[in-house]
C-alpha positions, -999 to +999 in steps of 0.1 A: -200+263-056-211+261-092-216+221-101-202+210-137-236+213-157-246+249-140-210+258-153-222+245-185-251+269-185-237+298-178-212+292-207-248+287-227-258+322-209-225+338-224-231+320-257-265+334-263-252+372-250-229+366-276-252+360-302-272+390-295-240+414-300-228+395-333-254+411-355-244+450-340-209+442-348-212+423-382-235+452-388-207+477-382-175+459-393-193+448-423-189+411-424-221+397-438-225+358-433-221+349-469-192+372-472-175+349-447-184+315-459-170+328-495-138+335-481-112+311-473-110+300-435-084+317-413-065+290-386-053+304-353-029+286-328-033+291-291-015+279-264-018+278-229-002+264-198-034+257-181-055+223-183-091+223-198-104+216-168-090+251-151-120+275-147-100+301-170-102+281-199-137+270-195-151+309-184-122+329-205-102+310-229-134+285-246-160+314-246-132+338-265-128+307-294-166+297-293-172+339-296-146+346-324-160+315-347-198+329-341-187+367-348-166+350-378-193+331-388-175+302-387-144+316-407-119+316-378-107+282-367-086+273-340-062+245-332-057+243-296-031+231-271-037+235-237-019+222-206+017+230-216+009+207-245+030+236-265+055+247-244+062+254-206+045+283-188+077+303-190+079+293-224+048+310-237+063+346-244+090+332-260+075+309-285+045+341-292+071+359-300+088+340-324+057+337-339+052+298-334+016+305-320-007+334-329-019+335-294-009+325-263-017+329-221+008+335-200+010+342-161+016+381-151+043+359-124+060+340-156+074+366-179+104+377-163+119+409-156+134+417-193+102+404-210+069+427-194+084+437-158+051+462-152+028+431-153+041+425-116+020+457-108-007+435-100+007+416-071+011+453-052-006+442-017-039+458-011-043+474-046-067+454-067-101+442-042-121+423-075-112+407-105-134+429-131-115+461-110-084+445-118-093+433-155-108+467-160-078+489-153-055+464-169-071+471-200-066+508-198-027+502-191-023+471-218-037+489-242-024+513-273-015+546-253-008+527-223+023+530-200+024+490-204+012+489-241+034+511-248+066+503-228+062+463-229+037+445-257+044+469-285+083+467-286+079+430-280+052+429-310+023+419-291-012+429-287-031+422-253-066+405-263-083+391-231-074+400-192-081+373-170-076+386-132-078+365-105-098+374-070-066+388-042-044+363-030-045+346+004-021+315+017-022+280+012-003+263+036+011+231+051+015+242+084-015+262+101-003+297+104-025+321+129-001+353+135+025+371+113+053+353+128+045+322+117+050+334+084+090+342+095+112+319+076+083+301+057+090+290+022+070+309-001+059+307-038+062+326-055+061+341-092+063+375-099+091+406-087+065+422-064+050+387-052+088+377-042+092+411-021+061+408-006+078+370+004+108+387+017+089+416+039+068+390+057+097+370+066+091+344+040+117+327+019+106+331-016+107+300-040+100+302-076+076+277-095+048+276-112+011+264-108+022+234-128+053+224-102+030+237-069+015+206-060+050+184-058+067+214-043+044+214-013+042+175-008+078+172-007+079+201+017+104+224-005+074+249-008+058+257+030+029+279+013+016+302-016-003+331-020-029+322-045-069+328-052-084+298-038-108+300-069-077+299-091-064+265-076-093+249-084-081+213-108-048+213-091-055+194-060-034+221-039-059+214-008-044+174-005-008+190+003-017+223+018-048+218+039-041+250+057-059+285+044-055+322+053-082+349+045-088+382+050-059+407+037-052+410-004-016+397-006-015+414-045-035+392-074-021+370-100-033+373-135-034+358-174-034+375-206-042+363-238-014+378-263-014+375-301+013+379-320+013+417-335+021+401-369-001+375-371-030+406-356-019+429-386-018+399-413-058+392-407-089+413-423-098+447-409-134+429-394-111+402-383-093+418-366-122+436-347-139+402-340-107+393-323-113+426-300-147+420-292-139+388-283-115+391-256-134+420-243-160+395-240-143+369-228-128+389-199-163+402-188-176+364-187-145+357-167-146+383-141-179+381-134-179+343-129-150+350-110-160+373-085-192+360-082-176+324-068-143+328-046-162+330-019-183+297-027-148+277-035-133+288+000-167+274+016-161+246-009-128+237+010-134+241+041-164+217+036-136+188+021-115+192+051-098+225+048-090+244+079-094+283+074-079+311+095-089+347+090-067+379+099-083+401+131-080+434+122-050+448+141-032+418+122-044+436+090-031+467+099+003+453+109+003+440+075+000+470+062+029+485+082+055+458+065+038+462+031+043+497+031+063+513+005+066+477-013+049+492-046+071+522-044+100+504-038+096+482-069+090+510-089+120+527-078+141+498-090+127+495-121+126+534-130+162+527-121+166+505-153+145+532-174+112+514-170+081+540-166+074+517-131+066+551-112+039+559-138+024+529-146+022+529-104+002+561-104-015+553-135-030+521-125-042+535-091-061+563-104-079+538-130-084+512-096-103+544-078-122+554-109-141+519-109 
């Protein structure tokens, strides 16, 4: 696993790629550097329920503001609150929308079923293998055109900026679990519509709460596990209550997305506006790529402070995909039900998954 300073230098590595694509887009957009610094500063709010210390802020969230005020030239400021220092996580589309931040992050798990119901396509088991994959076909979906741009961000008068997938899910546990029936009657976090029926199928009880409750919820034993990333639970201290890991079959993935506020997107200059682009696409590239490149080196990370891993055999992995099967459709079928495109954003986001 990375140590704190080579974290530190691949943030520099990121920095200086930056730099060498500011010049082709100030070149394009036509922001000159003393154009800029002659205009008057522009201040952007974010918000996020995650800590500084979580590795999405320090390879997604800090390279996007470090990025914008370079491609800016300095003219974009931020004023940051991180750690729920704004609001709760399930706060965060409520207070983008009504516009008290210009951007926030929110879980795909936290916005509930009348907010952005097709973000809960990425928990589908088995679908999404790497976070770039995942990131990448996001994109397509969450963007203008999109079955989830379309249907979800536009009416609630947001724009998608950065996608910040996390690798597949495995189990973190406080009991060791070795076979599918010990999952039977487990109590399971979980956070989003397909993560709770993936809960259900297994045998699970599903429990809601979010990375911020976790750790008190599996010390006092009213959460028996969670899927997660392992990479992702890096900060909270999960492993000191739930020293028990299961690898080896892609329960669905979790996700973040950094969402401005439409209005405050439309209210900023045209080469604003595409700094603010280029940016998150950045971001989201530094963040998969770090990502995918070190799951595996925070599992061996645990297991070498204690952490005792179990991986599925293969005919276990197969009998996981008998109960999982059908658990996208049947989601989608629900929602269709309540006139959300959940059948097409379905087929839509596995044809952009196999075309990676």
């Amino acid at each position: 696993m990375k140590t704190q300073m080579e974290e530190t230098r691949t943030m520099t590595a990121f920095a200086k790629t930056a730099r060498r694509a500011i010049a082709a887009l100030v070149t394009a957009v036509g922001l000159s550097g003393g154009a800029a610094q002659a205009q008057d500063s522009i201040e952007l709010k974010v918000a996020t329920f995650l800590p500084t210390t979580h590795f999405q802020q320090q390879q997604g969230t800090m390279p996007f503001m470090e990025t914008l005020t370079e491609l800016t030239d300095g003219r974009v400021k931020f004023s940051y609150f991180p750690a729920e220092q704004g609001g709760k996580a399930g706060q965060m589309f409520d207070l983008l929308k009504a516009g008290v931040f210009d951007i926030v992050e929110f879980g795909s798990g936290y916005v509930g079923i009348e907010q952005l119901p097709l973000l809960s396509i990425l928990e589908v088991p088995g679908m999404v293998s790497s976070s770039c994959q995942g990131g990448a076909a996001l994109r397509e979906l969450a963007s203008p055109g999109g079955v989830i741009y379309e249907s979800g961000f536009k009416p609630a008068g947001m724009r998608p900026i950065s996608y910040f997938i996390y690798p597949p899910y495995g189990i973190m546990s406080r009991v060791s679990i070795t076979s599918l029936d010990d999952l039977k009657g487990k109590k399971m976090r979980t956070a989003g519509a397909i993560n709770e029926l993936s809960a259900i199928k297994s045998g699970g009880v599903s429990v809601k709460a979010t990375a911020g409750e976790l750790y008190e919820a599996l010390s006092r034993g009213t959460v028996d596990a969670t899927m997660y990333s392992f990479l992702a639970t890096k900060g909270f201290g999960y492993e000191e209550v739930a020293p028990y890991g299961v690898t080896g079959y892609s329960f669905g993935t979790p996700g973040s997305i950094m969402v401005m506020n439409e209005r405050s997107y439309q209210n900023l200059p045209p080469e604003i506006q595409e700094a603010v682009l280029e940016a998150g696409r950045m971001a989201t590239e530094n963040f998969c790529t770090y990502t995918d490149a070190n799951e595996a080196a925070r599992i061996e990370e645990l297991k070498a402070g204690g952490m005792t891993f179990y991986t599925w055999t293969d005919e276990q992995k197969a009998a996981l995909d008998a109960i999982f099967q059908g658990v996208g459709q049947e989601w989608a079928a629900n929602q269709d039900k309540r006139g959300i495109p959940a059948t097409q954003a379905l087929e839509d986001f596995a044809k952009t998954l196999a075309s990676d």
